[in-house]
C-alpha positions in Angstrom: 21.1 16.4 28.6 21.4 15.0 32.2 17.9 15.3 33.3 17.2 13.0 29.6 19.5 10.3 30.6 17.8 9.9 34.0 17.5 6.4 33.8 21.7 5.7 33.6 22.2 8.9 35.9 20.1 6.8 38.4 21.8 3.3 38.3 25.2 5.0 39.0 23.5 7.5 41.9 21.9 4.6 43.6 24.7 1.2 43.0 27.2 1.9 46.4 30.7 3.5 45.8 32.2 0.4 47.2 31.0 -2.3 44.8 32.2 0.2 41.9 35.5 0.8 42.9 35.4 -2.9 43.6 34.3 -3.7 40.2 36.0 -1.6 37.7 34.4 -3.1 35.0 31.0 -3.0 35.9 32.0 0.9 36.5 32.9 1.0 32.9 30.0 -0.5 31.5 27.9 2.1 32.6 29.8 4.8 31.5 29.7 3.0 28.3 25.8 2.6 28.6 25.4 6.4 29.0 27.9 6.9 26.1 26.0 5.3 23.8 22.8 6.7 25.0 24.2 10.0 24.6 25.2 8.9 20.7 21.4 7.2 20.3 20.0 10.2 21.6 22.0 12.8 19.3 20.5 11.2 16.0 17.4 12.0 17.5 16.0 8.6 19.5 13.7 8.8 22.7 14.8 9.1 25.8 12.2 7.2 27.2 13.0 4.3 25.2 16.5 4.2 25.5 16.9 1.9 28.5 14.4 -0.8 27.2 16.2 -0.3 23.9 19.7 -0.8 25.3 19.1 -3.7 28.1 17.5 -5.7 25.2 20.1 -5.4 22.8 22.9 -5.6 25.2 25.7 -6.7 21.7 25.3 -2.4 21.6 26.9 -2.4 25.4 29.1 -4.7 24.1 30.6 -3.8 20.9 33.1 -0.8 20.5 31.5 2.8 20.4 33.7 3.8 17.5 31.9 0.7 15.8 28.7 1.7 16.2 29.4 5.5 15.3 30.8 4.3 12.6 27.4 2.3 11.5 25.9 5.4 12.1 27.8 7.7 10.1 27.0 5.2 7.4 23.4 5.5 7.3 23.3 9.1 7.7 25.4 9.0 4.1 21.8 6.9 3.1 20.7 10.6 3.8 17.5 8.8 5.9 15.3 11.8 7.0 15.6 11.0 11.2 11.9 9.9 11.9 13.1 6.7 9.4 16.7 6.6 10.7 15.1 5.8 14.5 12.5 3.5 12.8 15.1 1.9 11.6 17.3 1.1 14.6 14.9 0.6 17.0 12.6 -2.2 15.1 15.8 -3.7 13.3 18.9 -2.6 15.9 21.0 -5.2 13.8 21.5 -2.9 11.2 24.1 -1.6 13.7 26.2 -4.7 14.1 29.5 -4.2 13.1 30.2 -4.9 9.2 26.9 -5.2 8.5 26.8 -1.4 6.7 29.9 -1.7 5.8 29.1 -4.3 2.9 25.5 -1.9 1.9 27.3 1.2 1.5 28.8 0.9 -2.1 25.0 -1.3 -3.4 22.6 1.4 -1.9 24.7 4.6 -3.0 22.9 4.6 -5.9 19.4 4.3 -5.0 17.7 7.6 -4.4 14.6 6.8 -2.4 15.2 6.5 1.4 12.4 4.6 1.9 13.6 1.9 -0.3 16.7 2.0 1.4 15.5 1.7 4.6 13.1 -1.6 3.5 16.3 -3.2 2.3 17.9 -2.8 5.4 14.9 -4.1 7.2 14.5 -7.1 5.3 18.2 -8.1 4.8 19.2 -7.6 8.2 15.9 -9.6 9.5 16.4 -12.5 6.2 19.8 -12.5 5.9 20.3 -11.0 2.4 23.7 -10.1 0.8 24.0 -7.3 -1.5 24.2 -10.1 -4.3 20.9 -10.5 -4.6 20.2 -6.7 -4.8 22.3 -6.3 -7.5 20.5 -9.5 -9.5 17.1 -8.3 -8.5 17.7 -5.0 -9.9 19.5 -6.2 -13.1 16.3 -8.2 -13.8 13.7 -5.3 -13.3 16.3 -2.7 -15.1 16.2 -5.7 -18.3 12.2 -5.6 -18.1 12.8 -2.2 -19.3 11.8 -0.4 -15.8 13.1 3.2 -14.7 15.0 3.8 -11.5 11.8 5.1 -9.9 9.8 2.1 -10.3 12.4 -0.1 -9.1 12.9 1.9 -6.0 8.7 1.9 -5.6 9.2 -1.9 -5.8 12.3 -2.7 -4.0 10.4 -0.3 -1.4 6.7 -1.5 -1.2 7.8 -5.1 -1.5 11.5 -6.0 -0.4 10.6 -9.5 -0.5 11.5 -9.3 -4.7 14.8 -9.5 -3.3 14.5 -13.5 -2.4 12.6 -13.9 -6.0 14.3 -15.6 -9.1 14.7 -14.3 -12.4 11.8 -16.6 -13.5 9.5 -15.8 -10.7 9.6 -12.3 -11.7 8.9 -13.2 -15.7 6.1 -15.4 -15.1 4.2 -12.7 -13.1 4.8 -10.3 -16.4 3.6 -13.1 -18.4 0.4 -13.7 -16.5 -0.3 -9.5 -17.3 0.4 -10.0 -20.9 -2.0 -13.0 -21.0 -4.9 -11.5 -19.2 -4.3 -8.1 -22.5 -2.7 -6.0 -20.5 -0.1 -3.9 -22.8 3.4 -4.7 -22.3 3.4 -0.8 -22.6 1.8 -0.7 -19.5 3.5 -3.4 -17.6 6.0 -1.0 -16.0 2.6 1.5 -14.5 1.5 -2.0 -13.2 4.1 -3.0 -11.1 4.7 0.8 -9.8 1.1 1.1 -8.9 1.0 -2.7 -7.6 4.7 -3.8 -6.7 2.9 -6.4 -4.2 2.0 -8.9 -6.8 5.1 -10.2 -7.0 4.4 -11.9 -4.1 0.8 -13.5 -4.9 0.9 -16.7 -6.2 -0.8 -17.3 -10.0 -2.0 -20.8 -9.4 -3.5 -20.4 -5.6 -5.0 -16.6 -5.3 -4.7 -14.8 -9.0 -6.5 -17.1 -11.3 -9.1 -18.2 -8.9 -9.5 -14.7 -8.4 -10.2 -14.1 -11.9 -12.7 -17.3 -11.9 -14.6 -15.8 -9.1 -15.2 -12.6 -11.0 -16.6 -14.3 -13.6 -19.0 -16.6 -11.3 -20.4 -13.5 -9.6 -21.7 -12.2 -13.5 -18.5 -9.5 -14.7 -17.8 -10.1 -18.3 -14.1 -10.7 -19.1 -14.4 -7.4 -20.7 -15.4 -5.9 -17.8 -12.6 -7.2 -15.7 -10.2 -6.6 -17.8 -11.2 -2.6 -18.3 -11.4 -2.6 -14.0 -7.8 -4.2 -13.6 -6.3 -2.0 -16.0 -7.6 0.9 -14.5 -6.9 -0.2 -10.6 -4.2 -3.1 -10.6 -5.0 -3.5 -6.5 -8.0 -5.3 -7.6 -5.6 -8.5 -8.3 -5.2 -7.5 -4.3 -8.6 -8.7 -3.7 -8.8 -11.7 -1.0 -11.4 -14.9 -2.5 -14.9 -13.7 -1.7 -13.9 -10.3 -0.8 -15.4 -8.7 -3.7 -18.9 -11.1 -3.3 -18.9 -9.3 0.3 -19.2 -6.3 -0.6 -21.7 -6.3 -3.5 -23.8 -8.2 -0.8 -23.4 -5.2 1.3 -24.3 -2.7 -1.3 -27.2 -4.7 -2.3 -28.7 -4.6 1.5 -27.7 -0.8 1.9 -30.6 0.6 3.6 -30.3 4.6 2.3 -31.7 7.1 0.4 -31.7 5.7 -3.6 -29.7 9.0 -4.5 -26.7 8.1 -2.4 -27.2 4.5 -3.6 -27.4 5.7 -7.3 -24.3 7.3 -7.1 -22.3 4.3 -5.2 -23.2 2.2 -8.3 -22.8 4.9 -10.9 -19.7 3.5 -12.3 -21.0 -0.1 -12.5 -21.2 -2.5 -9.1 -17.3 -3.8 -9.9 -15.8 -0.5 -9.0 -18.6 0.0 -6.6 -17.8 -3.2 -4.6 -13.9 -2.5 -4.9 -14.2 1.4 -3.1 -16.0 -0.2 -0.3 -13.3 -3.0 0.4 -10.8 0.0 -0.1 -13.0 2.1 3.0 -12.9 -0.8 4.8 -9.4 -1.7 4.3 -8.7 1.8 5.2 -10.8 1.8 8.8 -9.1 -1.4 9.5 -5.6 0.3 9.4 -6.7 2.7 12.0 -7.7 0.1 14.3 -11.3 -1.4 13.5 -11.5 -5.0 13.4 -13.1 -6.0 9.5 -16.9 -6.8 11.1 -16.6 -3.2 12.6 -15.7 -1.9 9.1 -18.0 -3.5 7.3 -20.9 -2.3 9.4 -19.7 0.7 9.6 -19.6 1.4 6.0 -23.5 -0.3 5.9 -24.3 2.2 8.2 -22.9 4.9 6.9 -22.8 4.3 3.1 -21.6 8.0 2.3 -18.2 7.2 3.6 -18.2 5.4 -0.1 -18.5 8.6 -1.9 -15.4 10.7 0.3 -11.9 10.2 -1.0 -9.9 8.1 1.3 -7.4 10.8 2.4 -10.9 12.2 3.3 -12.3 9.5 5.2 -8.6 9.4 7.0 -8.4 12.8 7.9 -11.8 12.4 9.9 -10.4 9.5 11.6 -7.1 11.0 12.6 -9.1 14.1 14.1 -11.0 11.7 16.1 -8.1 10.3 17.5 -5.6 13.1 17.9 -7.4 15.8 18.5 -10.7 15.2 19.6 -9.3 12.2 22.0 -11.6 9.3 21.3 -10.8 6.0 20.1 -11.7 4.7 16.6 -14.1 2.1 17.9 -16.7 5.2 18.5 -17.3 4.9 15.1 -18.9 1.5 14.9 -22.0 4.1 17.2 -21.8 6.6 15.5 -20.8 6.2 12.1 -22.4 9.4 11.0 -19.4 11.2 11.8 -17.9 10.3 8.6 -20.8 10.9 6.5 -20.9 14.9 7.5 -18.9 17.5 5.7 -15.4 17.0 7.5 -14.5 21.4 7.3 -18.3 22.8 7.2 -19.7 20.5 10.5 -17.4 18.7 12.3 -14.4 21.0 12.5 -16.4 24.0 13.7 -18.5 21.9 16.0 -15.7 21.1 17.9 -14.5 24.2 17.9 -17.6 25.9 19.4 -18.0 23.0 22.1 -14.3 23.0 22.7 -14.9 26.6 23.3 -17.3 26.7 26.4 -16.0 23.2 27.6 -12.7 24.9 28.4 -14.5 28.0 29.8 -17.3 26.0 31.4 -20.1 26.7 29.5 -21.3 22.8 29.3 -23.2 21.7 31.9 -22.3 18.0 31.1 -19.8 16.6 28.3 -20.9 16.7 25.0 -19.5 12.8 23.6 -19.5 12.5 20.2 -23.0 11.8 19.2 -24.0 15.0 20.5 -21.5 16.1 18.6 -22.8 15.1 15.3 -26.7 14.0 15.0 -28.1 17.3 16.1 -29.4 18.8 12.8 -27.4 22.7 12.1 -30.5 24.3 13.1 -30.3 22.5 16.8 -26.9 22.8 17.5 -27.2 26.4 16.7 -29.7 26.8 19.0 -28.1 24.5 21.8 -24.4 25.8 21.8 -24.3 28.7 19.8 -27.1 31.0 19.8 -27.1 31.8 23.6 -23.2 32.6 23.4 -22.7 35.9 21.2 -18.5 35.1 21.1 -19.4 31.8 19.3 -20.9 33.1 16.6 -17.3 33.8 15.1 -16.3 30.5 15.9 -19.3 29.0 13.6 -19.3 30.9 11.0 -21.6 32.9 11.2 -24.6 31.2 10.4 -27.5 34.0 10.8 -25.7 36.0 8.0 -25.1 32.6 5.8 -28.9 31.8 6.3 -30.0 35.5 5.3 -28.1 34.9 2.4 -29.8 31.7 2.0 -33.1 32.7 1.8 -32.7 35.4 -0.6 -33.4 32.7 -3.6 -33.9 35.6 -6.0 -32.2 39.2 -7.1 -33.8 42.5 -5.2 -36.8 43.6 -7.4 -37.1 40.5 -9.3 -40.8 40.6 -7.8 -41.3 43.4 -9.6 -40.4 42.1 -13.3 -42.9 39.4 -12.6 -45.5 41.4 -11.2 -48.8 41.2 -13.3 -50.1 44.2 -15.3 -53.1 46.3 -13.9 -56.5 45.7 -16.0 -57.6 49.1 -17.1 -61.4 49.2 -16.8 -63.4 51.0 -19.7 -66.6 52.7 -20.4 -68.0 49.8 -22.1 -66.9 47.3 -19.2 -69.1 49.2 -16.8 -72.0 49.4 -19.2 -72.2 46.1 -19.4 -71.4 45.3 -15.7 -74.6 47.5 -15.5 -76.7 45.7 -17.8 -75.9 42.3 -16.1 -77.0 43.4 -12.4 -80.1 44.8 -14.2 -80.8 41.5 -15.7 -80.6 39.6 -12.0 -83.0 42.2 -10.6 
């Protein structure tokens, strides 16, 4: 434990003996500091954060320990798994202010979802929001006729319903209803969607709706899409026009193409903002994304737990950054378990042994077609073969197309030549003679 609270050990090794004893209280205060980076670090914070942590919030230092066990013992009644607990204090460490839990206890005992809780937190500590307003919020969405899990999914995905009024809240139902969405489906709406609460109708939602019908959707149309994916309402103005400009300039084989649009260009347009969407989360900027996906248009046709699995194995594991992409984007058009993973795995495999005469980057990596990789990394190294899966006994297999003996089914019957046959074969020669 000593060797992880380095950082305090070191302040009290290197400050001189005299100026302690001369100054009990500044003695004290470090003791105190490495108290409560003892307590921080028992609920499971970083070391290596603590002394940034604690020399900018220096009310910890100054508030009683027993306070801020006490705030702590409170939000492990929230039952917070510990990743969210340190999330928690270290980007709002005001939640640990004395009184502050105190007043949350009783209101958030009966919600269920810790991540809820933990956006509720967030947002009151950071807005100053009393547990009044939780318990109005709630009434409203538990009088719309909503189940506890939907108000958690809201309450978590957008905390900021919290500040709404009553008639906020009904005006956003009442702009569902009016665009034929069934009341019965109001409450799958707002769990799949929670964040249109906080678009406005008059500003972004009914010009969004105008738009859709200047590009050439029918009402009908719209209507069918939104019911089926309510994060279209999500759409930004032009958005969609962006990306039906991209489709329409995708330069790619027409049976990749054909299947983009195979469920009409709405839906089409709408699961390349979602790709892009989700390469800008990991840290492409939108003009990157959007080429990207131009690029590479079978990044359209992978799921997008797909498409982030490949992009959290460049990153983690293979160690380059997500801007690679925008060279070679055809790292998310391969097969994610049948080419990349055992790629890496082979040249992973004679880099650490050094088998490579020079680093293979990740276009190596990727544009060589199977049959010259094979050759390249795998064929002249026997071990491999294990490692890629065998491909000379997959290719065997392969290129048996048909059963054993098939040939012989189809084989032609013999002619059988008779008497008469070679009489007039006979007569013919004769003839030419």
């Amino acid at each position: 434990m000593a060797s992880k609270l380095k950082p305090f050990i070191n302040l009290l090794r290197y400050t001189p003996n005299r100026s302690l004893s001369s100054n009990p209280s500044s003695q004290s205060n470090y003791r105190k500091q490495i108290s409560l980076a003892n307590l921080l670090q028992r609920h499971g914070f970083p070391p290596s954060s603590l002394q940034h942590f604690l020399s900018k919030n220096t009310f910890l230092s100054n508030s009683d320990l027993s306070q801020t066990e006490a705030s702590l013992s409170i939000l492990l009644s929230f039952k917070l798994p510990q990743k969210q607990l340190v999330s928690l204090i270290h980007d709002c460490p005001n939640v640990l202010r004395p009184n502050f839990l105190k007043k949350w206890r009783a209101p958030l005992s009966g919600l269920s979802s810790s991540s809820a809780i933990k956006s509720i937190l967030e947002h009151s500590s950071r807005f100053g929001i009393n547990p009044d307003k939780f318990h109005q919020c709630t009434k409203v969405l538990k009088g719309l006729g909503f189940c506890d899990s939907t108000v958690s999914k809201v309450l978590e995905s957008f905390p900021n319903v919290l500040a709404l009024s009553e008639i906020e809240i009904h005006r956003k139902v009442e702009f569902l209803v009016n665009i034929d969405i069934p009341p019965s489906d109001i409450e799958r709406f707002f769990h799949v969607f929670p964040e249109i609460l906080g678009i406005s109708i008059e500003s972004k939602l009914n010009p969004l709706l105008d738009e859709f019908i200047r590009i050439g959707f029918s009402k009908e149309e719209i209507k069918k899409e939104i019911f089926r994916e309510p994060r279209v309402l999500g759409l930004e103005l032009g958005e969609l026009s962006r990306c039906l400009e991209l489709i329409k300039t995708l330069k790619c084989r027409e049976v990749i193409k054909d299947e983009i649009i195979e469920k009409g260009l709405f839906r089409a347009g709408f699961e390349v903002k979602v790709r892009v969407d989700c390469l800008c989360r990991h840290g492409l900027i939108r003009r990157e994304a959007f080429k990207v996906v131009w690029k590479e248009p079978r990044v359209v046709l992978y799921e997008v737990d797909e498409v982030e699995k490949k992009v959290e194995f460049l990153t983690n594991r293979m160690g380059f950054h997500v801007s690679c992409l925008a060279d070679v984007p055809e790292f998310l058009g391969v097969n994610f378990r049948k080419q990349i993973v055992p790629r890496y795995d082979v040249v992973e495999y004679l880099r650490l042994r050094g088998g490579l005469g020079c680093d293979v980057g990740l276009k190596g990596l990727v544009k060589p077609s199977m049959k010259r990789f094979y050759n390249l990394y795998v064929k002249p190294y026997p071990e491999c073969e294990r490692i890629f899966g065998k491909r000379r006994e997959d290719a065997r297999v392969r290129k048996q197309r048909h059963p054993a003996g098939l040939w012989k089914l189809m084989k032609p019957s013999c002619h059988v030549t008779t008497e008469e046959d070679v009489l007039n074969m006979k007569s013919f020669v004769e003839s030419l003679a």
